[in-house]
C-alpha positions as CSV (number, residue, x, y, z in Angstrom):
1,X,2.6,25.2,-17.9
2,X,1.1,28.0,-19.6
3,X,-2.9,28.5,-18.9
4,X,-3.6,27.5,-22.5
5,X,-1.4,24.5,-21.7
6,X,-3.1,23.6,-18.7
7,X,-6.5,23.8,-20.8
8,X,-5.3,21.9,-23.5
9,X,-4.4,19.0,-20.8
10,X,-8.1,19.3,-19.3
11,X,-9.7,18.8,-22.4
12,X,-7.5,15.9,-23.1
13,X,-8.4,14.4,-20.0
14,X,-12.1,15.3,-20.0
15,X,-12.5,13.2,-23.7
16,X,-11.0,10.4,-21.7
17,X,-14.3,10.0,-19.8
18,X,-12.9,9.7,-16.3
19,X,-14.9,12.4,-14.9
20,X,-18.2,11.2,-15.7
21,X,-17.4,7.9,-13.6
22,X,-19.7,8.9,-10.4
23,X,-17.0,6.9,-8.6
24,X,-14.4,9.3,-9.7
25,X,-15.9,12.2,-8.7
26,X,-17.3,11.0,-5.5
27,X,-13.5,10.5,-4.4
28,X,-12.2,14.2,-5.7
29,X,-14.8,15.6,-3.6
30,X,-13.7,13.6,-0.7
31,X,-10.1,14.0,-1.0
32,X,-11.2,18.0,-1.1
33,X,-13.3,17.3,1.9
34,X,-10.5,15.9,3.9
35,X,-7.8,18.6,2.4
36,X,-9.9,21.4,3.7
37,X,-11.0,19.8,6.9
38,X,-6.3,19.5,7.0
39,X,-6.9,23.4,6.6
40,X,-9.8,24.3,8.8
41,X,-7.5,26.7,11.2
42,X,-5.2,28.2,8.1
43,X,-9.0,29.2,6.4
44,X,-9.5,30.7,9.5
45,X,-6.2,32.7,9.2
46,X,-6.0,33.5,6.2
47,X,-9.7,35.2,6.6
48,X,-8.7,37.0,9.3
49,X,-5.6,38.5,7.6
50,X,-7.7,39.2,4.7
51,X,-10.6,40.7,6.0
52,X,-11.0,40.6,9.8
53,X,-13.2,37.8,10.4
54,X,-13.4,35.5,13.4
55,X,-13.3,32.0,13.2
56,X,-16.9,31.8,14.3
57,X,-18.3,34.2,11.6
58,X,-15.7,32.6,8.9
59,X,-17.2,29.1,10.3
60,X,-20.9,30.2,9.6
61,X,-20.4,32.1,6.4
62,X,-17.3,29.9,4.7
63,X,-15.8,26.5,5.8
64,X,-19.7,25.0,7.3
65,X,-21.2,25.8,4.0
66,X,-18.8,24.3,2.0
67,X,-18.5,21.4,3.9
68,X,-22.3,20.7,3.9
69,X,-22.2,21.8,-0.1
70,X,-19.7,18.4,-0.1
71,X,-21.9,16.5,2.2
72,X,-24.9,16.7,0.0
73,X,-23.4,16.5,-3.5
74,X,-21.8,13.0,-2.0
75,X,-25.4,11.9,-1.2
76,X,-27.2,12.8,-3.8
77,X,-24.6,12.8,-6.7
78,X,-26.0,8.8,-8.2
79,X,-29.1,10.1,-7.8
80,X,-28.6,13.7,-10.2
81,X,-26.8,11.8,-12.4
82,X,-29.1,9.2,-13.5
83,X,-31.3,9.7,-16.6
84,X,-34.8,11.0,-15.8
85,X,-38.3,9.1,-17.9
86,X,-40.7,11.8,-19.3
87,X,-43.9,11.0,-20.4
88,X,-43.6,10.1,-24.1
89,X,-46.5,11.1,-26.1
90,X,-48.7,8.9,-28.4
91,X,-47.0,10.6,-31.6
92,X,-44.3,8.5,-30.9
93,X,-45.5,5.5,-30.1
94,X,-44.2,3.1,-29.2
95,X,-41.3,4.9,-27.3
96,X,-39.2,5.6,-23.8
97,X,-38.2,9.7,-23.2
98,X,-36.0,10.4,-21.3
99,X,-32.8,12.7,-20.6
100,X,-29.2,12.3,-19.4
101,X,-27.4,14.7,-17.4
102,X,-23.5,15.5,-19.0
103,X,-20.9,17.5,-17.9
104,X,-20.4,20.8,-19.7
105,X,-16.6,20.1,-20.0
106,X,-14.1,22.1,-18.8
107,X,-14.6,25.4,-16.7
108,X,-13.8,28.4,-15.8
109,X,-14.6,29.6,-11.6
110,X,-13.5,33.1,-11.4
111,X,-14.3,34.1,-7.7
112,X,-14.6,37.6,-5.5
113,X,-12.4,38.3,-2.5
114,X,-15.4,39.3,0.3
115,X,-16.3,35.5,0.9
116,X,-13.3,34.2,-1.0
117,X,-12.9,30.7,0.7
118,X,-16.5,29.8,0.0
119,X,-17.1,31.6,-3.6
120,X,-14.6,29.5,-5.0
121,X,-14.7,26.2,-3.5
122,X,-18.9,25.8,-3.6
123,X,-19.0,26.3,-7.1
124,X,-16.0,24.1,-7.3
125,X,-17.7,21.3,-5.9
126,X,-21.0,21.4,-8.3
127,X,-18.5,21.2,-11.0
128,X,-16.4,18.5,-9.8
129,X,-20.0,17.0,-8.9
130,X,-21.3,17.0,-12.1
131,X,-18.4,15.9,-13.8
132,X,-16.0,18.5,-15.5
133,X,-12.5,19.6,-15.1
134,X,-11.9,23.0,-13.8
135,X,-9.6,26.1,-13.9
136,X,-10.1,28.1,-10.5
137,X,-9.0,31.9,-10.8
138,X,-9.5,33.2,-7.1
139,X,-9.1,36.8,-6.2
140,X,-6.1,38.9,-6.0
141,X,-7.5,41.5,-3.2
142,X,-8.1,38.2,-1.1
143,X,-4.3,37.5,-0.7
144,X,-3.7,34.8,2.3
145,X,-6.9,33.1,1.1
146,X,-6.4,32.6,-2.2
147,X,-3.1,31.6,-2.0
148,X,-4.2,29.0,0.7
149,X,-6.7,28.0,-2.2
150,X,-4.1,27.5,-4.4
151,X,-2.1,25.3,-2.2
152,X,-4.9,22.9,-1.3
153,X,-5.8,22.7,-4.9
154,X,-2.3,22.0,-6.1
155,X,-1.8,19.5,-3.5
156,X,-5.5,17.8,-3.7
157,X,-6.0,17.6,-7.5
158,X,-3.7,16.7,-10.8
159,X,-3.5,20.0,-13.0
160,X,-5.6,17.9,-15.7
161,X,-8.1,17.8,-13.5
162,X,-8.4,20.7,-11.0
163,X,-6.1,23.6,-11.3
164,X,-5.5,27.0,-9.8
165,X,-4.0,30.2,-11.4
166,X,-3.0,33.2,-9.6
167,X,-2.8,36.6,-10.4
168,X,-4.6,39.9,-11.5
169,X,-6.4,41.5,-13.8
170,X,-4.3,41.0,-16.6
171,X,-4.8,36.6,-15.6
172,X,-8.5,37.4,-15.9
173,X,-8.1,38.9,-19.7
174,X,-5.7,36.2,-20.4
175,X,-8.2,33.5,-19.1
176,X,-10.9,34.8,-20.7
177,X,-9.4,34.7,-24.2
178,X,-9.5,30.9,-23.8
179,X,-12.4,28.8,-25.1
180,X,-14.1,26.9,-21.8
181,X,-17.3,25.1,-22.4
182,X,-18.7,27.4,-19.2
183,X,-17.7,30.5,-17.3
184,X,-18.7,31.0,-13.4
185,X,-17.9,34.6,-12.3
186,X,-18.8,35.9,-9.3
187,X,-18.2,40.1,-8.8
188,X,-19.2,43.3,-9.8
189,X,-21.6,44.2,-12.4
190,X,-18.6,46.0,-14.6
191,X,-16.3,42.9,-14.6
192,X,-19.3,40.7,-15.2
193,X,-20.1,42.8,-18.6
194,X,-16.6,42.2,-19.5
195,X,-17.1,38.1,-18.9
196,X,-20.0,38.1,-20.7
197,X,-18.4,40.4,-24.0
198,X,-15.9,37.6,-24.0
199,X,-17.8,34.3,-23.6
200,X,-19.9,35.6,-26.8
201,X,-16.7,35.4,-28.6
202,X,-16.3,31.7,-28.1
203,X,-19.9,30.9,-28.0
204,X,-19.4,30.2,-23.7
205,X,-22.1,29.9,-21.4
206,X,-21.9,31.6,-18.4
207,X,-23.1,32.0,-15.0
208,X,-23.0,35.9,-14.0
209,X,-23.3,35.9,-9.7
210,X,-23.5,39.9,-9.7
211,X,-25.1,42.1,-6.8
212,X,-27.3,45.0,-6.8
213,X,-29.1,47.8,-4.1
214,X,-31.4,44.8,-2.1
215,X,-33.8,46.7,-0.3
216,X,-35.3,45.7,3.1
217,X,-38.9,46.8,3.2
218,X,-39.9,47.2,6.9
219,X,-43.5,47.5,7.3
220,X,-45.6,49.0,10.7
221,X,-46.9,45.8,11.9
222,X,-43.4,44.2,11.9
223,X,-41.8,43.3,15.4
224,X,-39.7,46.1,15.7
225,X,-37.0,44.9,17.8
226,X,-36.6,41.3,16.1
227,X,-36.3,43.1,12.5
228,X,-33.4,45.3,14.1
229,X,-31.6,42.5,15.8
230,X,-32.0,40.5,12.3
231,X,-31.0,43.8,10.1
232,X,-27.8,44.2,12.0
233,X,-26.9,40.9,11.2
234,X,-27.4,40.8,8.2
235,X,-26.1,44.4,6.7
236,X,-23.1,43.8,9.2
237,X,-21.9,41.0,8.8
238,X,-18.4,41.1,6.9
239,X,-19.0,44.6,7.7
240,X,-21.2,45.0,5.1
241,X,-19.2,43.7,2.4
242,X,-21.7,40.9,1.1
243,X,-23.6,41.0,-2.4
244,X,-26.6,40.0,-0.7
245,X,-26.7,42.2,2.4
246,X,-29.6,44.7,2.8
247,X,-28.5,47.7,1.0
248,X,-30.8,50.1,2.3
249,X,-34.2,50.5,4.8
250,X,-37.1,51.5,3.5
251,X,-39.2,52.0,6.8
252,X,-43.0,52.9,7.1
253,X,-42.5,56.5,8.5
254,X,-44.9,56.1,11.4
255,X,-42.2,54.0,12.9
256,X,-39.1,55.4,11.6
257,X,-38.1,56.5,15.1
258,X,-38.8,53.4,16.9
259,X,-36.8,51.3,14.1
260,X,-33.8,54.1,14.1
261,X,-33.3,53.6,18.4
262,X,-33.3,49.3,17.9
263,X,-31.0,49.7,15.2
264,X,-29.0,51.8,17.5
265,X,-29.4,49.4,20.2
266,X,-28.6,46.3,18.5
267,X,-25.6,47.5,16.8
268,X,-24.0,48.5,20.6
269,X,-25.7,45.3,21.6
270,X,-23.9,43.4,18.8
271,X,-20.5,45.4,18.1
272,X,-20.1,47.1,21.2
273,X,-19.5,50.9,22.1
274,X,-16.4,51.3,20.1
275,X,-15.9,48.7,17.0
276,X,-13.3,50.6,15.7
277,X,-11.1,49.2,19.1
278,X,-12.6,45.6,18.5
279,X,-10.0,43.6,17.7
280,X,-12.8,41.3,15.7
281,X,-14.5,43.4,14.0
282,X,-13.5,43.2,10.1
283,X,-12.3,45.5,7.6
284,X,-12.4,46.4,4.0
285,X,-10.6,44.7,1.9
286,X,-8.1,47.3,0.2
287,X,-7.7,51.2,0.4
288,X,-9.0,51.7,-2.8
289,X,-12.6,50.0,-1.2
290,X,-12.6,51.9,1.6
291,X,-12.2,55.8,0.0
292,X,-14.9,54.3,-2.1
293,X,-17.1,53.8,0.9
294,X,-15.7,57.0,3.3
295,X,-16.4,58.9,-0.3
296,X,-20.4,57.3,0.0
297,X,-20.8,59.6,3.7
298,X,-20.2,63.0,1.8
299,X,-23.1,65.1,2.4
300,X,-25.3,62.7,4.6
301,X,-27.3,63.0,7.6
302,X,-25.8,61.0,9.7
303,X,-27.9,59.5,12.5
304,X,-25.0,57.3,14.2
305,X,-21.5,56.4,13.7
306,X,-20.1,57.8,11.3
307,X,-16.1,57.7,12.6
308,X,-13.1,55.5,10.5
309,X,-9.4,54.5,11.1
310,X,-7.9,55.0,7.6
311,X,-4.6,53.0,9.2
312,X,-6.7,50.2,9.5
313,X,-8.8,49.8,6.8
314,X,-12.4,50.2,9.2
315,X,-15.8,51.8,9.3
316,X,-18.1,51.8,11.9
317,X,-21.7,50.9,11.6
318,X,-23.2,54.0,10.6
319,X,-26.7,55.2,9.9
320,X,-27.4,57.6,7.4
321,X,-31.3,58.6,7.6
322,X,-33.4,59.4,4.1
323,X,-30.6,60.5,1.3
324,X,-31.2,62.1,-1.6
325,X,-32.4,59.5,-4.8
326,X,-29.2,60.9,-6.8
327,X,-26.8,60.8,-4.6
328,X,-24.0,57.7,-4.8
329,X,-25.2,56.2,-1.6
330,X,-28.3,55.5,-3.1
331,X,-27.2,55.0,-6.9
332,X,-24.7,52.8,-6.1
333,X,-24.2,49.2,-4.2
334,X,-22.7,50.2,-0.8
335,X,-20.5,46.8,0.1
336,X,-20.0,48.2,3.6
337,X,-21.0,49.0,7.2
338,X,-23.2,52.1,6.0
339,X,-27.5,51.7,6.5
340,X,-29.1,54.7,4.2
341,X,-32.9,54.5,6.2
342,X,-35.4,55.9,3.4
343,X,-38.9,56.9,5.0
344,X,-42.1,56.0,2.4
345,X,-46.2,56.3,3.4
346,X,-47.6,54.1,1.0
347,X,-46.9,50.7,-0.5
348,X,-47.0,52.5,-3.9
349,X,-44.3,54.8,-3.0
350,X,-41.9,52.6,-1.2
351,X,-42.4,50.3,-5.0
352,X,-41.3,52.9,-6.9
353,X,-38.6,53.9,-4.7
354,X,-37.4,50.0,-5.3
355,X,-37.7,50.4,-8.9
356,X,-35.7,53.5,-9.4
357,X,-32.4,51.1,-8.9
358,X,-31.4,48.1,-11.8
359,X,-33.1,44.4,-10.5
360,X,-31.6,43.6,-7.1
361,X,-30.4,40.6,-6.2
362,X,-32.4,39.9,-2.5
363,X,-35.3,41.4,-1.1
364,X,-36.2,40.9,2.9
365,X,-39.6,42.6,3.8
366,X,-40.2,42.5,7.4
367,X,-44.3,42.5,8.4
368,X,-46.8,40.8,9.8
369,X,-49.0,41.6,7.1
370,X,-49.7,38.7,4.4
371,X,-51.2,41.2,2.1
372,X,-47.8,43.8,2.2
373,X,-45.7,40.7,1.7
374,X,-47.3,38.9,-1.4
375,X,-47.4,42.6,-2.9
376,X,-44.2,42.9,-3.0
377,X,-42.6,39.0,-3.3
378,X,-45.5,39.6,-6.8
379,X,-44.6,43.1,-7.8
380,X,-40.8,43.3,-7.3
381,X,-38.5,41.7,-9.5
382,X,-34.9,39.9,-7.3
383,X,-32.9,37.0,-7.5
384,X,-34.1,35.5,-3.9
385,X,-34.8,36.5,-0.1
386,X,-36.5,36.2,3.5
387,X,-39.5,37.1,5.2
388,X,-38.7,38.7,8.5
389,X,-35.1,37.8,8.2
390,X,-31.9,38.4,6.0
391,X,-29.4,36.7,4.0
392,X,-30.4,33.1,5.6
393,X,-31.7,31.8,2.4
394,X,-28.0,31.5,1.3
395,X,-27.6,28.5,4.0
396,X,-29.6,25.7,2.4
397,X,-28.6,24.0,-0.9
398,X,-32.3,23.1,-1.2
399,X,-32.6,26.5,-2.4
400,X,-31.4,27.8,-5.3
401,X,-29.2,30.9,-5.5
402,X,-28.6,33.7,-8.0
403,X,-29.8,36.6,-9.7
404,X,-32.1,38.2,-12.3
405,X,-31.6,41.5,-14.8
406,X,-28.4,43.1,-13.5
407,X,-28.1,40.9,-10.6
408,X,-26.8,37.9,-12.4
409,X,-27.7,35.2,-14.5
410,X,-28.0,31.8,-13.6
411,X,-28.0,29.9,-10.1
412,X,-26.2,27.4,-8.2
413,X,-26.4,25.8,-4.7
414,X,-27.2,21.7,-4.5
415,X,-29.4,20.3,-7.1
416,X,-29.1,23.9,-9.1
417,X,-25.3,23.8,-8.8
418,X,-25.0,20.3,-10.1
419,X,-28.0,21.5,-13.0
420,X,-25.7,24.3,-13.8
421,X,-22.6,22.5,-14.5
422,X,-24.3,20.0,-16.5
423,X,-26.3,19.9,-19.7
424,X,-29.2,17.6,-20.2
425,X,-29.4,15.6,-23.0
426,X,-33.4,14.8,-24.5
427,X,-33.3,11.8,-26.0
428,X,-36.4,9.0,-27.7
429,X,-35.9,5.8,-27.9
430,X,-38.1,4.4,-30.5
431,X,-39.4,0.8,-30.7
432,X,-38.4,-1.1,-34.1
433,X,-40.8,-3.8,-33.6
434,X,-43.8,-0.7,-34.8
435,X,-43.6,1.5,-37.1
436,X,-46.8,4.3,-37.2
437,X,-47.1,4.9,-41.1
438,X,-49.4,8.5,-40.1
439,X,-46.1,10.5,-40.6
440,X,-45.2,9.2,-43.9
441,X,-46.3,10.1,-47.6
442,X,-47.9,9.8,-49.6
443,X,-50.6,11.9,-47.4
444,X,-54.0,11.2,-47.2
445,X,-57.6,12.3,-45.8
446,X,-57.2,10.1,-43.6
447,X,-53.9,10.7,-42.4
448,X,-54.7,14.1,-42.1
449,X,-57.4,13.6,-39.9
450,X,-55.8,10.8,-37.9
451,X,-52.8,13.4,-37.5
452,X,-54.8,16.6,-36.4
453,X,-56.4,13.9,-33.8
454,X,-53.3,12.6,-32.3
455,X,-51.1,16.1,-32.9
């Protein structure tokens, strides 16, 4: 079938109502549960060939979080999907408010290749969740995995319901011509101005998952050598090729130095003398990716690391210590193993510094200091983020994830992924055994005054 085809059968089956039966989707998300639990060690491989992960970083950052994304949509699924009571107000006596939750209809997921297992199949699941059909359009730089996504679609779901499509840019323009009752992207900010240009054509909402420079503010009172450890792991993990991964240091200069040796120390701790030799550590994703990131080192200070191995597609943790403003390290969103350290003196300064770059999309400020933190969780605008920590608040779906401005548009994760595939429905439900005649004319003084009482 051609995509339009395959479209054309979804909405068919989606004005069948099948998908709304919480039965029904309650069994798709187990049968995907038990096809990707079939699949747990060809994930693992086909991260591995894609981007050099091990099993127990792909288990942390891919197949445990969509697994638990499953678990809790199963418990909580009867529970979104019943219709909520509001208060009713006494102009509309004698009444019940209330809303329903319904499914959008039929979507459109169109995922990124540095997490490409779990940006396609948690999204996935809030839309089966709350109730539509879906066309999944994983990445092409993400070959084994997406391919692998395409097979245990194929295999789990009817084409009707669930299907994935294949290919490159030219599938994404196709795709997007198409008129879906919501678009999910997840990517750069250039594609995600093309999704939006083109779900304003057909009047689509969308969801825009984006990135940005996310600063991590490190403050003198922190704990020095926690931060580090907690830095490293973050920025580094998927060698740096996460959308939510501290972008850049900015570090109180009185203890630039003593931050710049952990960092040092935890990245030897963590990846060993020589990571170019570690047959674990990851890689970029393509060539064109990594002359992008090699081309972000020109001109730089560079405190430590610094070496690459073109044949195989890796960078080493490197530190690069206070760049210029304009230069592309600091302009643009690194989406590698590279740390820029920026020096600042005042909470003022390091502010501005933050606002020189479009709305990131996390923020991690490490201190001790209750004052420095509320200053800048109040005076910074980001999509989400830790205190004394990184990236973690991705792991709970009792938080909402997504961006603001640039960053994105739109949030997903539990009760927000099952809000964002669904509109809700405001209804009254008026009595017929009353009937108020305030509203009605002829008008009156009295009405009036009755009205202005009540109103």
């Amino acid at each position: 079938m051609t995509k339009s085809e395959i479209l054309e059968k979804q909405k068919e089956f989606f004005l069948t109502g099948e998908t709304k039966n919480i039965a029904f989707r309650k069994k798709q998300l187990q049968n995907l549960k038990k096809a990707i639990l079939d699949n747990e060690q060809n994930i693992y491989n086909a991260l591995k060939i894609d981007l050099g992960k091990t099993e127990i970083e792909s288990y942390m950052c891919e197949f445990a979080l969509v697994i638990n994304e499953i678990d809790y949509m199963l418990k909580h699924i009867k529970s979104f999907s019943k219709p909520k009571r509001v208060h009713t107000e006494i102009a509309n006596f004698p009444a019940k408010s209330y809303t329903i939750s319904s499914p959008k209809g039929n979507v459109l997921i169109m995922s990124p290749w540095n997490y490409p297992f779990m940006l396609t199949m948690e999204p996935l699941v809030d839309a089966i969740a709350a109730g539509n059909t879906a066309i999944v359009k994983p990445s092409s730089y993400s070959k084994a995995t997406s391919q692998l996504i395409h097979n245990i679609i194929s295999k789990t779901f009817e084409p009707k319901f669930v299907a994935s499509i294949l290919g490159g840019r030219e599938t994404n323009q196709d795709l997007l011509t198409l008129k879906f009752d919501h678009i999910f992207f997840t990517g750069s900010k250039a594609v995600g101005h093309e999704v939006l240009k083109s779900a304003e054509k057909n009047m689509t909402t969308v969801t825009l998952e984006l990135g940005g420079k996310s600063p991590c503010i490190v403050d003198k009172s922190a704990k020095i050598s926690l931060s580090a450890k907690r830095i490293i792991f973050g920025k580094l993990m998927n060698v740096g090729q996460t959308c939510v991964a501290p972008d850049y240091i900015l570090v109180h200069e009185s203890i630039k130095n003593h931050l710049l040796e952990n960092l040092v120390l935890q990245i030897k701790h963590q990846y060993g003398e020589n990571p170019l030799e570690d047959k674990n550590y990851g890689k970029i994703i393509s060539q064109k990716h990594f002359d992008k990131v090699v081309s972000l080192l020109e001109d730089q200070e560079i405190y430590y690391g610094g070496r690459f191995d073109v044949q195989k597609l890796k960078i080493e943790p490197t530190i690069v210590v206070d760049p210029k403003f304009d230069s592309p390290i600091m302009t643009e969103e690194i989406f590698g193993p590279i740390i820029p350290v920026v020096t600042y003196n005042t909470d003022d300064e390091a502010l501005q510094i933050i606002r020189r770059s479009d709305t990131p999309l996390a923020m991690y400020v490490f201190s001790q200091n209750q004052n420095f933190i509320h200053y800048f969780e109040n005076n910074v605008q980001f999509g989400g983020g830790c205190i004394n920590d990184t990236i973690m608040h991705l792991t709970t779906p009792l938080l909402a994830f997504g961006g603001v401005g640039q960053s994105g548009m739109g949030a997903y994760h539990g009760k927000k992924g099952f809000d964002t595939f669904s509109h809700y429905k405001s209804i009254i439900n008026k009595s017929t055994n009353l009937d108020l005649p305030l509203r009605y004319r002829p008008h009156s003084k009295f009405k009036k005054k009755m009205i202005k009482k009540f109103l």
